[in-house]
gemmi code that builds the backbone of each chain (N, CA, C; Angstrom):
import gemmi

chains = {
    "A": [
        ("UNK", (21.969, 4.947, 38.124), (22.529, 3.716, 37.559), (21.402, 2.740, 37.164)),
        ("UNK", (20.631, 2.535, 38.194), (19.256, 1.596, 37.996), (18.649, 2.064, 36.578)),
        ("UNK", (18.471, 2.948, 36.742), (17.806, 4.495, 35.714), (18.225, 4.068, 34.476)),
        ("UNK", (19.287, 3.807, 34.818), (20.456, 4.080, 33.098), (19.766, 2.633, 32.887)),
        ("UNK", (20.468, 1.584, 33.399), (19.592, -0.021, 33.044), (18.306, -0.076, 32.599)),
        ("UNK", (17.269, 0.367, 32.986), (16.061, 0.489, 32.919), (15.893, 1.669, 31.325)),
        ("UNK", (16.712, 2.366, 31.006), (16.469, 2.765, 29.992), (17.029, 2.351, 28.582)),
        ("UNK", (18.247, 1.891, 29.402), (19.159, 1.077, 28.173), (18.135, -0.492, 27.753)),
        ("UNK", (17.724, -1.141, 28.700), (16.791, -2.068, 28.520), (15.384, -2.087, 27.479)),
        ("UNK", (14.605, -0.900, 27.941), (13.672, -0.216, 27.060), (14.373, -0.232, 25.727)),
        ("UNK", (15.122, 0.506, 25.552), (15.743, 0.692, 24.211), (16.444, -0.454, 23.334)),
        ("UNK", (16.796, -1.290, 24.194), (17.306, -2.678, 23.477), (15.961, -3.069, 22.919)),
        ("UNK", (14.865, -3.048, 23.760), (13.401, -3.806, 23.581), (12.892, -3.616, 22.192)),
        ("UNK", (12.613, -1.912, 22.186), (12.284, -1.478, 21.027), (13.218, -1.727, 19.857)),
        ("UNK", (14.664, -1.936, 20.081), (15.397, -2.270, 18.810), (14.120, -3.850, 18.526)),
        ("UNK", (14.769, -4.324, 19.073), (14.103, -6.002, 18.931), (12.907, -5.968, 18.195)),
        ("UNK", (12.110, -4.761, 18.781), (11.090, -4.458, 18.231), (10.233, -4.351, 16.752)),
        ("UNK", (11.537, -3.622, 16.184), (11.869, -3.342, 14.951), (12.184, -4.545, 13.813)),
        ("UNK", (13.113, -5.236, 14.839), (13.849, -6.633, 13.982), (12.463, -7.273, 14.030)),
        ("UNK", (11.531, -7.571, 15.047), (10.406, -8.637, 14.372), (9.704, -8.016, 13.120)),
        ("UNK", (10.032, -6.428, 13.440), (8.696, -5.806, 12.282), (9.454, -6.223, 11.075)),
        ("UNK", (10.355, -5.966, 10.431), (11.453, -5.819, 9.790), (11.408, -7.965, 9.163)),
        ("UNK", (11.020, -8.546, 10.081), (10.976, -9.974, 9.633), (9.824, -10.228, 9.188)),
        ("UNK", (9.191, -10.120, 10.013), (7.300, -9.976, 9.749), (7.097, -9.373, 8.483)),
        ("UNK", (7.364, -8.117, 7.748), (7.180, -7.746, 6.772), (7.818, -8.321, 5.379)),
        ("UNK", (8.963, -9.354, 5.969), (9.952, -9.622, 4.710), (9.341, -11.078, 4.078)),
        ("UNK", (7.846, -11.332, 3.827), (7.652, -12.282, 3.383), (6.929, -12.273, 2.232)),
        ("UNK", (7.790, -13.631, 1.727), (7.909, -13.841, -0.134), (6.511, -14.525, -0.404)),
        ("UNK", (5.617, -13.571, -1.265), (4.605, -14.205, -1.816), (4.705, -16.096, -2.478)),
        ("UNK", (4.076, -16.875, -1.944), (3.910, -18.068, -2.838), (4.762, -18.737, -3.818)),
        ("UNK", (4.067, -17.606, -5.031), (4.518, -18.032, -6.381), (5.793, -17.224, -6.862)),
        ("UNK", (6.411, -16.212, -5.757), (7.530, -15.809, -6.459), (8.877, -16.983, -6.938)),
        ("UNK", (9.097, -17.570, -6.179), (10.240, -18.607, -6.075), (9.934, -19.261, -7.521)),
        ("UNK", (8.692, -19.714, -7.221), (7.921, -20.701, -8.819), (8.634, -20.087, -10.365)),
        ("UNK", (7.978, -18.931, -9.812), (7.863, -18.097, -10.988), (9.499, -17.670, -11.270)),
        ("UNK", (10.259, -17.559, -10.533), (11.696, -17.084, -10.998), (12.663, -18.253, -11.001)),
        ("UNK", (12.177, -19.397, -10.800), (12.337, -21.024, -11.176), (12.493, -21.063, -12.436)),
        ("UNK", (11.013, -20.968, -13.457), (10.768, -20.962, -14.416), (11.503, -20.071, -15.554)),
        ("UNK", (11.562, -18.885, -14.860), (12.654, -17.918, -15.580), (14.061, -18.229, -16.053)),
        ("UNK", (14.448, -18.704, -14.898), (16.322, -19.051, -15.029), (16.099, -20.380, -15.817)),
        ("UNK", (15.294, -21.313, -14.812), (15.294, -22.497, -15.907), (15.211, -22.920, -17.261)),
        ("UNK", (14.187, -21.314, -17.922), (14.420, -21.163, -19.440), (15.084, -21.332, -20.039)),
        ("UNK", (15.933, -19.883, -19.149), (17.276, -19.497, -19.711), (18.045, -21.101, -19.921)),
        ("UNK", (18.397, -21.740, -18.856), (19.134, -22.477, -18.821), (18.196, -23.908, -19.743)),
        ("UNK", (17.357, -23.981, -19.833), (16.487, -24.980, -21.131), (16.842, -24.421, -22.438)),
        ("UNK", (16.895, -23.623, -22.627), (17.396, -22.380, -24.047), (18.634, -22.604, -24.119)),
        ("UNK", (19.717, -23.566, -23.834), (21.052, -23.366, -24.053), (21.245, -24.490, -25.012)),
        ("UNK", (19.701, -25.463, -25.291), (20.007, -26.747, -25.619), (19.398, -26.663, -27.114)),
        ("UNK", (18.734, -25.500, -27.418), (18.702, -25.023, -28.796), (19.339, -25.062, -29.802)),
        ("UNK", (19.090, -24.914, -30.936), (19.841, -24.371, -32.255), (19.867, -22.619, -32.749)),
        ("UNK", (18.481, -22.807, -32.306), (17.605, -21.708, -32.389), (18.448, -19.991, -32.041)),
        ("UNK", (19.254, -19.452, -32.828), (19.621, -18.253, -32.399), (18.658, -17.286, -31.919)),
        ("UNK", (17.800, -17.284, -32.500), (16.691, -16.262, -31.815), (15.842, -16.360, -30.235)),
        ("UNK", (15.957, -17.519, -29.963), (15.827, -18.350, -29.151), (16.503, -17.936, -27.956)),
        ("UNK", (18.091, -17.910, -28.230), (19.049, -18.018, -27.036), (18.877, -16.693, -27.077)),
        ("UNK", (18.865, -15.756, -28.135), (18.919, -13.847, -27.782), (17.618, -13.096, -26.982)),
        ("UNK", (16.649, -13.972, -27.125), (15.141, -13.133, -26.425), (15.188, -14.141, -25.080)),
        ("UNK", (15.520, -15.195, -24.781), (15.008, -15.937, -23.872), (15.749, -14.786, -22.818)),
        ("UNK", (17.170, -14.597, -22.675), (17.984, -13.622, -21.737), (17.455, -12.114, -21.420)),
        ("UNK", (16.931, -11.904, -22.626), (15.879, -10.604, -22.588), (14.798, -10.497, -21.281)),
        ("UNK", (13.932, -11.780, -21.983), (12.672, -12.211, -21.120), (12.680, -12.690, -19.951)),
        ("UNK", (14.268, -12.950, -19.439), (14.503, -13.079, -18.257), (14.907, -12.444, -17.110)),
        ("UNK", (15.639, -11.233, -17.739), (15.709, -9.872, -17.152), (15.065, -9.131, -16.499)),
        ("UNK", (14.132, -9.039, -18.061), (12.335, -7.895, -17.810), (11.853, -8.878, -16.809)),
        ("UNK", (11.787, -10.077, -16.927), (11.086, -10.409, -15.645), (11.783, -10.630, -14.378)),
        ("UNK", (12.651, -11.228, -13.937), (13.225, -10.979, -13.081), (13.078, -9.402, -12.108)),
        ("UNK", (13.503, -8.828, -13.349), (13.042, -7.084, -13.005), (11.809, -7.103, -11.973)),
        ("UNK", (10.961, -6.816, -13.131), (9.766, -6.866, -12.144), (9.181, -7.508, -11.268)),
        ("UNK", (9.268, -8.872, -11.003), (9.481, -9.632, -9.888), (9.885, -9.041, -8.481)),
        ("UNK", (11.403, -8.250, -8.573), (12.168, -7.617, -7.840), (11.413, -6.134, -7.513)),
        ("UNK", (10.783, -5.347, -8.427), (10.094, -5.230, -8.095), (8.757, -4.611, -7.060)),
        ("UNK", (7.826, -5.823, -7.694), (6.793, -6.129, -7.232), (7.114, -6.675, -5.497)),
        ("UNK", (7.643, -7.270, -5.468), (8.674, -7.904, -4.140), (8.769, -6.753, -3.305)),
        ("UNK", (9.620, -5.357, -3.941), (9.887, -4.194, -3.105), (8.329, -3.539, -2.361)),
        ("UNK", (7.987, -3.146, -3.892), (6.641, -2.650, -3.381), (5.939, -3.078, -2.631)),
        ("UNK", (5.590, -4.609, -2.465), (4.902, -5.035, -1.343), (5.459, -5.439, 0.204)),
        ("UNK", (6.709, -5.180, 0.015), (7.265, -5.156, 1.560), (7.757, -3.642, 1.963)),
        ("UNK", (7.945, -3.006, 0.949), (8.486, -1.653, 1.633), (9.906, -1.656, 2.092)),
        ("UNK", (10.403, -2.658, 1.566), (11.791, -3.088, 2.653), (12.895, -4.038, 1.064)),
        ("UNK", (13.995, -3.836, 1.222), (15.198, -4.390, 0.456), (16.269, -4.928, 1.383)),
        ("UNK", (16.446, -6.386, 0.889), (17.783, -7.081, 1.598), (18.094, -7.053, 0.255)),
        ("UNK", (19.839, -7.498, 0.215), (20.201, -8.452, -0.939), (20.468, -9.131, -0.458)),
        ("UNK", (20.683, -10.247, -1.153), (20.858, -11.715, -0.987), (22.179, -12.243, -0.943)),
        ("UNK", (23.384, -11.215, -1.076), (24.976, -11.772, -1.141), (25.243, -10.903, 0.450)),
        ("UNK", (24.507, -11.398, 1.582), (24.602, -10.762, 2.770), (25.604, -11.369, 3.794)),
        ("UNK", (26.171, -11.586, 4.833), (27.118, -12.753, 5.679), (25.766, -13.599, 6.420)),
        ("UNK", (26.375, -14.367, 6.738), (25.293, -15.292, 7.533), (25.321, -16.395, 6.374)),
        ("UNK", (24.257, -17.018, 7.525), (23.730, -18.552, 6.818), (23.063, -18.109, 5.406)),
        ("UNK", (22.034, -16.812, 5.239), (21.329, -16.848, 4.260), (21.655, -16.322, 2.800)),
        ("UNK", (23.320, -15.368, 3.145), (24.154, -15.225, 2.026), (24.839, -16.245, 1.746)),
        ("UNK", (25.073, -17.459, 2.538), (25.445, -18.730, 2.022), (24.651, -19.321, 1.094)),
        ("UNK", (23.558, -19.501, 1.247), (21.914, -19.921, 0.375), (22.446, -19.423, -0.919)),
        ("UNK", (22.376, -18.102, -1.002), (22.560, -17.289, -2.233), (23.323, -17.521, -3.189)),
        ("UNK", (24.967, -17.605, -1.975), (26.314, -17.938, -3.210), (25.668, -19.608, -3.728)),
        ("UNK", (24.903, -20.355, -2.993), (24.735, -21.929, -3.194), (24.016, -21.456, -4.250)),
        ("UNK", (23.395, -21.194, -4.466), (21.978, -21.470, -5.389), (22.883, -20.691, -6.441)),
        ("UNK", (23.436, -19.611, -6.959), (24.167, -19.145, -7.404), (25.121, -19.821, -8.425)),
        ("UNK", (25.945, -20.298, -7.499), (26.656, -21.807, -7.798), (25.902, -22.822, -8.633)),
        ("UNK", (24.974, -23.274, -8.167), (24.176, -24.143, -9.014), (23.173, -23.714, -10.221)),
        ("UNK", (22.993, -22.571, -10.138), (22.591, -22.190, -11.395), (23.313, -22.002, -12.332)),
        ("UNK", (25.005, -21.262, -12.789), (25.892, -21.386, -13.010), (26.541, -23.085, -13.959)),
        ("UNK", (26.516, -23.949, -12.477), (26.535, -25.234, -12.862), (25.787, -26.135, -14.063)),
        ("UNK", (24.838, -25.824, -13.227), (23.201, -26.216, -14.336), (23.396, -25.609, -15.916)),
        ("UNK", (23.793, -24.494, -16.311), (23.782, -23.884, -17.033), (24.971, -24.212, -18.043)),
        ("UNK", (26.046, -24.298, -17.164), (27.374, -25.413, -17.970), (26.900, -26.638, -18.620)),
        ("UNK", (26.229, -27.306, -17.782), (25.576, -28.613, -18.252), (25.095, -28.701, -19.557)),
        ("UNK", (24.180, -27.435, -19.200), (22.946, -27.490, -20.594), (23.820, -26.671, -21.499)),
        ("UNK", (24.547, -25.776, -21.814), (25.750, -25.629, -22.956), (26.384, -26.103, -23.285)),
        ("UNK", (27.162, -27.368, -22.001), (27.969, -27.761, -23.148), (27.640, -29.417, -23.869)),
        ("UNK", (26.291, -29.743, -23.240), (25.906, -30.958, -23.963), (25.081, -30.020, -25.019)),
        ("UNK", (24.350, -29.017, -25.226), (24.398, -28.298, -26.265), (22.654, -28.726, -26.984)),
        ("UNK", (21.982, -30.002, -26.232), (20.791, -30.638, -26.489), (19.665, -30.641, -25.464)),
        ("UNK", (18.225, -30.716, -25.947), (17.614, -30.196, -25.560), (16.770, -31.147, -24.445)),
        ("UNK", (17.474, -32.799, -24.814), (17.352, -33.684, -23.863), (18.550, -33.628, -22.814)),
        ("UNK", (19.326, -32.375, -22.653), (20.251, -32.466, -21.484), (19.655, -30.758, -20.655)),
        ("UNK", (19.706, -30.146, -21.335), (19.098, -28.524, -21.122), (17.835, -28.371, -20.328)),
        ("UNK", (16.397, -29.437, -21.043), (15.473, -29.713, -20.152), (15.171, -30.012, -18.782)),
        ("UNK", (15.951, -31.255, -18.628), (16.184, -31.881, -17.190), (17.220, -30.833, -16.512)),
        ("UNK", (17.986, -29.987, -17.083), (18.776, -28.887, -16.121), (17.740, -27.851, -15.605)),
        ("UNK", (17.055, -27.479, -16.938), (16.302, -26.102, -16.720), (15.249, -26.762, -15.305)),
        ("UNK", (14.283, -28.237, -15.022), (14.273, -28.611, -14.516), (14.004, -28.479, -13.067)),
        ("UNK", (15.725, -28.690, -13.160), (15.778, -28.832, -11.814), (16.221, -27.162, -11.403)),
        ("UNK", (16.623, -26.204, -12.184), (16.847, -25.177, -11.647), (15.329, -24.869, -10.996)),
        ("UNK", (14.007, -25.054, -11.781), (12.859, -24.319, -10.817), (13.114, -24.989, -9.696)),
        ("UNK", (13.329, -26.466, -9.128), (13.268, -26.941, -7.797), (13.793, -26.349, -7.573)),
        ("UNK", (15.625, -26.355, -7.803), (16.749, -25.883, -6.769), (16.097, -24.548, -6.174)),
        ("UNK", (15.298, -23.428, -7.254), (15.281, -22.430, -7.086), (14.089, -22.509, -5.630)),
        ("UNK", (12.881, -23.164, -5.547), (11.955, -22.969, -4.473), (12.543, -23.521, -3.378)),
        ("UNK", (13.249, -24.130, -3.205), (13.523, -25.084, -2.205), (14.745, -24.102, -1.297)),
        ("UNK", (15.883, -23.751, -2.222), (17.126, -22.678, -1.347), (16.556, -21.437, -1.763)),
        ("UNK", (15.192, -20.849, -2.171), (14.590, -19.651, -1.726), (13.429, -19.676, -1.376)),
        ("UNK", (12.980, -20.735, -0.558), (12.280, -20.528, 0.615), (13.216, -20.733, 2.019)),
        ("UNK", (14.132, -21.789, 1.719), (14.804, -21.468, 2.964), (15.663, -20.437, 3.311)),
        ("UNK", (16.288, -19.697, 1.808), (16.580, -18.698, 2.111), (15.570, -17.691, 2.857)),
        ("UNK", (14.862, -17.101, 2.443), (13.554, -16.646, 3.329), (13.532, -16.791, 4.692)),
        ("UNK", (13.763, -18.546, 5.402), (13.559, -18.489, 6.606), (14.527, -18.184, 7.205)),
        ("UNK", (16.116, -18.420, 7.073), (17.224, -18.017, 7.263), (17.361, -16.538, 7.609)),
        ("UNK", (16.747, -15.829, 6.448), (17.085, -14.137, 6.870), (15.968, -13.610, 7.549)),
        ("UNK", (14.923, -14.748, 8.116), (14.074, -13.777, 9.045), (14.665, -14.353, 10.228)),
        ("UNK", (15.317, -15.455, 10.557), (15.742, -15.846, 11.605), (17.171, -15.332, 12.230)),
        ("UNK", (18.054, -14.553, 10.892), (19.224, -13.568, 11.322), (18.893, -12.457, 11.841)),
        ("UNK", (17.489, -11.713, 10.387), (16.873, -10.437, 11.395), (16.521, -10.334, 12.704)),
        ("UNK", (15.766, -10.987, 13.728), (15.203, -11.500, 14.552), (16.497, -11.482, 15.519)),
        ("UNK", (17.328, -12.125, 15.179), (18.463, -12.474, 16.069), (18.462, -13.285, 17.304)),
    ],
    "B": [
        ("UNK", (34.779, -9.127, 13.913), (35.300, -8.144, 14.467), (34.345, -7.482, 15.572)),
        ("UNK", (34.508, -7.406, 16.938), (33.806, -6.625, 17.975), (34.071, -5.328, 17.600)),
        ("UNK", (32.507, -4.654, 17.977), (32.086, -3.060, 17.763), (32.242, -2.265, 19.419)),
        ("UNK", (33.146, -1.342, 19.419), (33.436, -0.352, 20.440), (32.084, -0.102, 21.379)),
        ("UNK", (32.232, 0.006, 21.973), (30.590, 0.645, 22.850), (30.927, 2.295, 22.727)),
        ("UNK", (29.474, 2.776, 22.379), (30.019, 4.269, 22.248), (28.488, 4.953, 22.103)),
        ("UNK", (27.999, 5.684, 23.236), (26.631, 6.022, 22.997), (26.592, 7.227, 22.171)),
        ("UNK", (25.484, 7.132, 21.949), (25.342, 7.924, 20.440), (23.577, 8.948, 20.408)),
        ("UNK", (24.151, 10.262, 20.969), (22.623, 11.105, 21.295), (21.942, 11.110, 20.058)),
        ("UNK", (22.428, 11.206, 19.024), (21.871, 11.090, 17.793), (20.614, 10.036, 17.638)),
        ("UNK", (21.255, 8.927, 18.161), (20.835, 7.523, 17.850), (19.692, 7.054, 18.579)),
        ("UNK", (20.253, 8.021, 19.884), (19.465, 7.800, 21.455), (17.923, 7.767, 21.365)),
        ("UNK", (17.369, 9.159, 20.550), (16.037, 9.297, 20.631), (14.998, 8.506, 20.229)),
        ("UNK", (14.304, 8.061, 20.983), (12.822, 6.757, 21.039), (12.656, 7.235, 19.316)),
        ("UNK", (12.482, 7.851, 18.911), (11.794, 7.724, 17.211), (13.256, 7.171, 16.349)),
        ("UNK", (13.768, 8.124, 16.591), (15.251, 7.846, 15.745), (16.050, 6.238, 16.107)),
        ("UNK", (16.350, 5.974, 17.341), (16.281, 4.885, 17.825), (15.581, 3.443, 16.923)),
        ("UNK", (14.242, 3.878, 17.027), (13.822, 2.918, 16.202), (13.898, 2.886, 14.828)),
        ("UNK", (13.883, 3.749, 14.094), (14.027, 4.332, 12.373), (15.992, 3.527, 12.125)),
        ("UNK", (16.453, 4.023, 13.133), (17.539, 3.134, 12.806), (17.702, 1.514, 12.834)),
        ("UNK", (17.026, 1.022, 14.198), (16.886, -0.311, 14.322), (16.562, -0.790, 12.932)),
        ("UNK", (15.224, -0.338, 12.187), (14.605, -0.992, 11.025), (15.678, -0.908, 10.114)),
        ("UNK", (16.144, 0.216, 10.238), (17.332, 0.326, 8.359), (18.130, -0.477, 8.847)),
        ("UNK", (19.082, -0.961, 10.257), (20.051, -1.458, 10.498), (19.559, -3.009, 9.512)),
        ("UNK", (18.017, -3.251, 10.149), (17.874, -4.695, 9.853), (17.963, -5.117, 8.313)),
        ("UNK", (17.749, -4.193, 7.542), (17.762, -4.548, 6.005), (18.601, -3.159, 5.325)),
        ("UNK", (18.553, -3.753, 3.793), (19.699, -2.738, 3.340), (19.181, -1.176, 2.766)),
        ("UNK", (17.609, -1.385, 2.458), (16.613, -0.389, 2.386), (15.061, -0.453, 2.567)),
        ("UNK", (14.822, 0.623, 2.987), (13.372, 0.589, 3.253), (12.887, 2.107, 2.745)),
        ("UNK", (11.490, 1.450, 2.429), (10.422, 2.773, 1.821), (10.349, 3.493, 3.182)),
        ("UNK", (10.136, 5.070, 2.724), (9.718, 5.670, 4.102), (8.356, 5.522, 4.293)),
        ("UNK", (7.259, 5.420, 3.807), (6.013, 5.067, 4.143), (6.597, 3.901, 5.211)),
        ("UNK", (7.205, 2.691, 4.482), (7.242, 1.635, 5.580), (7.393, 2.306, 7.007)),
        ("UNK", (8.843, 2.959, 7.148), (8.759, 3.292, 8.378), (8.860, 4.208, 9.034)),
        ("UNK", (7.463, 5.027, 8.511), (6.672, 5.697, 9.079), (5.427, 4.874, 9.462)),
        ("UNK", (5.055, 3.894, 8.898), (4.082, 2.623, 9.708), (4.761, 1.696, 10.724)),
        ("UNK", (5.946, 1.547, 10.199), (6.822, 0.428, 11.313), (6.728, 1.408, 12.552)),
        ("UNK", (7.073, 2.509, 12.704), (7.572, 3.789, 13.978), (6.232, 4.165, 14.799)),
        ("UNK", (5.071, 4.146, 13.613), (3.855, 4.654, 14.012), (4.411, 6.631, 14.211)),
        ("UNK", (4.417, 6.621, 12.994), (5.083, 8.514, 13.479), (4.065, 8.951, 12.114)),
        ("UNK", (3.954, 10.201, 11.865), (3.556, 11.146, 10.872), (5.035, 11.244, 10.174)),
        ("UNK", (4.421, 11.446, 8.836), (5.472, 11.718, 7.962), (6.443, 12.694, 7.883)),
        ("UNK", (5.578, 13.805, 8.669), (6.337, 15.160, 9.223), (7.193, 14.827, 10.136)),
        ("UNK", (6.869, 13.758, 11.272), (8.274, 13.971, 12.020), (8.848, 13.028, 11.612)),
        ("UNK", (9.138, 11.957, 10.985), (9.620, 10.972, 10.318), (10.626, 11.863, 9.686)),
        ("UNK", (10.218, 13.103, 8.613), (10.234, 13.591, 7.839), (12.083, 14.812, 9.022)),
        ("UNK", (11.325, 14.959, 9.393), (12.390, 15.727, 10.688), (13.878, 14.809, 11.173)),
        ("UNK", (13.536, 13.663, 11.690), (13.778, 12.655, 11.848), (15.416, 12.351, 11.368)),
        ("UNK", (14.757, 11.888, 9.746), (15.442, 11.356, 8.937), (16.832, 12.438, 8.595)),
        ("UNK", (15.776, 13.931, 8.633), (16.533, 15.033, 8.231), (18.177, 15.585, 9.336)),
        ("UNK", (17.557, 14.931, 10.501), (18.573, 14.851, 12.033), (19.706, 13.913, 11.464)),
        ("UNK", (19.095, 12.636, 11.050), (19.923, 11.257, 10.735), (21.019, 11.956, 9.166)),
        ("UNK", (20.177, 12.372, 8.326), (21.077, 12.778, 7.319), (21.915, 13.888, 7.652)),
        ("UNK", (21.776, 15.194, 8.512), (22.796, 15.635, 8.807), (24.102, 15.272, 9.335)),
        ("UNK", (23.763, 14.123, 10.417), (24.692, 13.285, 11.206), (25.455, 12.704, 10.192)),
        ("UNK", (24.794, 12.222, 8.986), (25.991, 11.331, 7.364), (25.369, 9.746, 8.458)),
        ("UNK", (24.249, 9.493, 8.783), (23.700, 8.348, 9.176), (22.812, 7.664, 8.417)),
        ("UNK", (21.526, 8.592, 7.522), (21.039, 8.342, 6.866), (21.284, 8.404, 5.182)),
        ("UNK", (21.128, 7.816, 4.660), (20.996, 8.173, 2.978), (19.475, 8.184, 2.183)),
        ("UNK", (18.938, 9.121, 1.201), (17.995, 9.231, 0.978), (17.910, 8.919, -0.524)),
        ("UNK", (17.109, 8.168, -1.049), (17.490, 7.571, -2.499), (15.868, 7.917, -3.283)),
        ("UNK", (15.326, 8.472, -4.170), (14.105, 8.669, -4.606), (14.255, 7.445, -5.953)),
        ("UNK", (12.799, 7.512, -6.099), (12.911, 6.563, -7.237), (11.889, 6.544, -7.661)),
        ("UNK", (10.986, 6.647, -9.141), (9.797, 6.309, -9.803), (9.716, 5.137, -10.219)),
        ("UNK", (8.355, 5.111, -9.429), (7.970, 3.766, -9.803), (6.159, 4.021, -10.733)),
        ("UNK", (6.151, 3.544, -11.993), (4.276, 4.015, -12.388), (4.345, 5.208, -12.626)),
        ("UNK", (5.212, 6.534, -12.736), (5.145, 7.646, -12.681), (4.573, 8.361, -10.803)),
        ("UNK", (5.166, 7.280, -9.723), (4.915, 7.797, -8.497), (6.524, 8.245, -7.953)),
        ("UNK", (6.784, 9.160, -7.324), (8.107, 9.231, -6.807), (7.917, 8.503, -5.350)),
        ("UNK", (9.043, 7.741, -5.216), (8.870, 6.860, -3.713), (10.536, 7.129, -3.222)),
        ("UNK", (10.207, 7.378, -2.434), (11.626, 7.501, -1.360), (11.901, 6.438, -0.628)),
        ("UNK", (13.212, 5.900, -0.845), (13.750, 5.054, -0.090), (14.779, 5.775, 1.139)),
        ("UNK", (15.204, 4.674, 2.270), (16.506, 5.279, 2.948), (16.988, 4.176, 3.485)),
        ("UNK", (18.331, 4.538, 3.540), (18.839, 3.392, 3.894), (20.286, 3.918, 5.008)),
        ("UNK", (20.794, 3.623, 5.655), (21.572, 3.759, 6.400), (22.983, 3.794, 6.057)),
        ("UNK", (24.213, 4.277, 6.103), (25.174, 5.171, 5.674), (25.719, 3.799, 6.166)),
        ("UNK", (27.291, 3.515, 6.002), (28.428, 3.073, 6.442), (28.323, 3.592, 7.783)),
        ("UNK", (28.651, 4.584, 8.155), (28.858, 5.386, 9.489), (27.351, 5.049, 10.386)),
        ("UNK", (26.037, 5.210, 9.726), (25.216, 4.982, 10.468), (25.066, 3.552, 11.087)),
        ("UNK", (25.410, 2.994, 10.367), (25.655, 1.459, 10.422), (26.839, 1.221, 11.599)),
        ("UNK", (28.215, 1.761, 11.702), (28.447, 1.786, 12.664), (28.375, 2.147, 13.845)),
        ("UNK", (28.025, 3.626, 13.727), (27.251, 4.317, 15.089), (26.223, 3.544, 15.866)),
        ("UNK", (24.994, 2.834, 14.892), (24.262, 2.196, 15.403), (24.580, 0.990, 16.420)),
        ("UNK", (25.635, 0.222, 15.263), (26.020, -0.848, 16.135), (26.792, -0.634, 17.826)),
        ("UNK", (27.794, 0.365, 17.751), (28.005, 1.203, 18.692), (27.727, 1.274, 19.837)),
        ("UNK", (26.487, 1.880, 19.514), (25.325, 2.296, 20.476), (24.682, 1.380, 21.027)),
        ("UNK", (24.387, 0.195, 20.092), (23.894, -0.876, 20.717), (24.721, -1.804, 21.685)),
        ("UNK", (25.213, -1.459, 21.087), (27.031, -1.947, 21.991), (27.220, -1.728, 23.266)),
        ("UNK", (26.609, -0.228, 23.678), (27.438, 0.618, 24.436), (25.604, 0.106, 25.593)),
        ("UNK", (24.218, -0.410, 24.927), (23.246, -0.442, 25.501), (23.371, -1.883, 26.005)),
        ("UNK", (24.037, -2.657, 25.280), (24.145, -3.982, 25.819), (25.208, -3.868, 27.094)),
        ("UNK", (25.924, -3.233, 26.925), (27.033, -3.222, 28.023), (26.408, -2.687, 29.466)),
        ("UNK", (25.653, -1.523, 29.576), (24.530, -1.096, 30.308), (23.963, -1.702, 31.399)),
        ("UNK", (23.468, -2.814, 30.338), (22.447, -3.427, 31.434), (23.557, -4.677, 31.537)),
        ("UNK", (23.903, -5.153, 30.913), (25.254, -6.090, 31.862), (25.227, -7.427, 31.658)),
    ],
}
model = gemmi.Model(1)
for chain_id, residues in chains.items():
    chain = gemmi.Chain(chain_id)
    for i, (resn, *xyz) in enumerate(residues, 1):
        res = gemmi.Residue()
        res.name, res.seqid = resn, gemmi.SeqId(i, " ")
        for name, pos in zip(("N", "CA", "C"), xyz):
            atom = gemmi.Atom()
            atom.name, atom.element = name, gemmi.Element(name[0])
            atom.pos, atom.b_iso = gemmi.Position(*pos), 0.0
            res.add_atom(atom)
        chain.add_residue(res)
    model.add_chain(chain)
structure = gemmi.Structure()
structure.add_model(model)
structure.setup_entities()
């Protein structure tokens, strides 16, 4: 019985074990957040155009990058969450989600490039700010 | 929803044990990763995984990346519950 405790214990340990490695490894370079700020915020600065060519490549260029972002991200952690997960940090996700969405209404349907700007904007903040805390959120669920 | 306690020999073994802990924690991982997370050779990693995929615990996903093939794995529905399970059945254990 002792035996069994003492091994079931060990084995909880090493789970735990795992969850720090598993957190420890899940961290977001710097400039990713920046950089996929700038992306959406395009998109969403590009809504305040005339410019058809404009609104058709900007969605392009946001993709391909996004893409690789995602990624570059994999490759250097070795490891994949998504981000529509339960917890606090799939909350982050649907939020920021939500507000990009929002932001993006804004800048379409005022349709100008003095309303589109200040959206695109604030999407890079919104974006560093609820994905860095997203970040700390899902190392603090992993972890448990 | 509470998970059944239900030990799981599959799950039990110190390598496998841990190879699951890591996939439990995220939705995929490279096997290089954890074969560094485990500290194992790729061969028994390689064994391992092959135990977990018979069980319908593991899933094995390849993918090129640069013209490199990289293997991902990620943990089944079922492995996902077994695991929890087990952990279930280890928390109950010690009390």
């Amino acid at each position: 019985m002792e035996r069994d405790k003492l091994d079931a214990n060990a084995a909880l340990a090493a789970i735990a074990g795992q969850r720090r490695e598993a957190a420890e490894r899940l961290v977001t370079p710097w400039w990713y957040h920046p950089i996929l700020g700038v992306l959406v915020g395009a998109l969403v600065a590009a809504q305040g155009t005339d410019s058809f060519a404009l609104k058709t490549v900007t969605p392009l260029l946001v993709a391909a990058g996004a893409g690789a972002l995602i990624a570059h991200y994999r490759r250097l952690t070795g490891l994949w969450v998504s981000g529509y997960r339960r917890g606090p940090a799939g909350v982050l996700t649907v939020a920021l989600t939500v507000g990009y969405l929002a932001l993006y209404g804004v800048a379409a349907g005022f349709g100008s490039l003095a309303a589109s700007i200040p959206a695109g904007a604030v999407v890079v903040a919104l974006t560093i700010v609820v994905g860095r805390a997203f970040d700390e959120a899902l190392r603090r669920e992993i972890v448990g | 929803v509470t998970t059944a306690p239900q030990f799981d020999a599959v799950i039990h073994a110190p390598n496998r044990l841990q190879i699951c802990a890591l996939l439990a924690a995220v939705d995929s991982a490279e096997f290089a990763t954890v074969r560094d997370a485990v500290g194992i050779s790729d061969s028994v990693l390689s064994k391992h995984v092959a135990t977990l995929q018979e069980a319908g615990y593991v899933e094995i996903r390849k993918a090129s990346v640069a013209s490199r093939v990289r293997t991902w794995l990620a943990l089944t529905k079922a492995g996902r519950r077994a695991f929890d399970a087990h952990v279930a059945e280890l928390k109950r254990i010690v009390g």
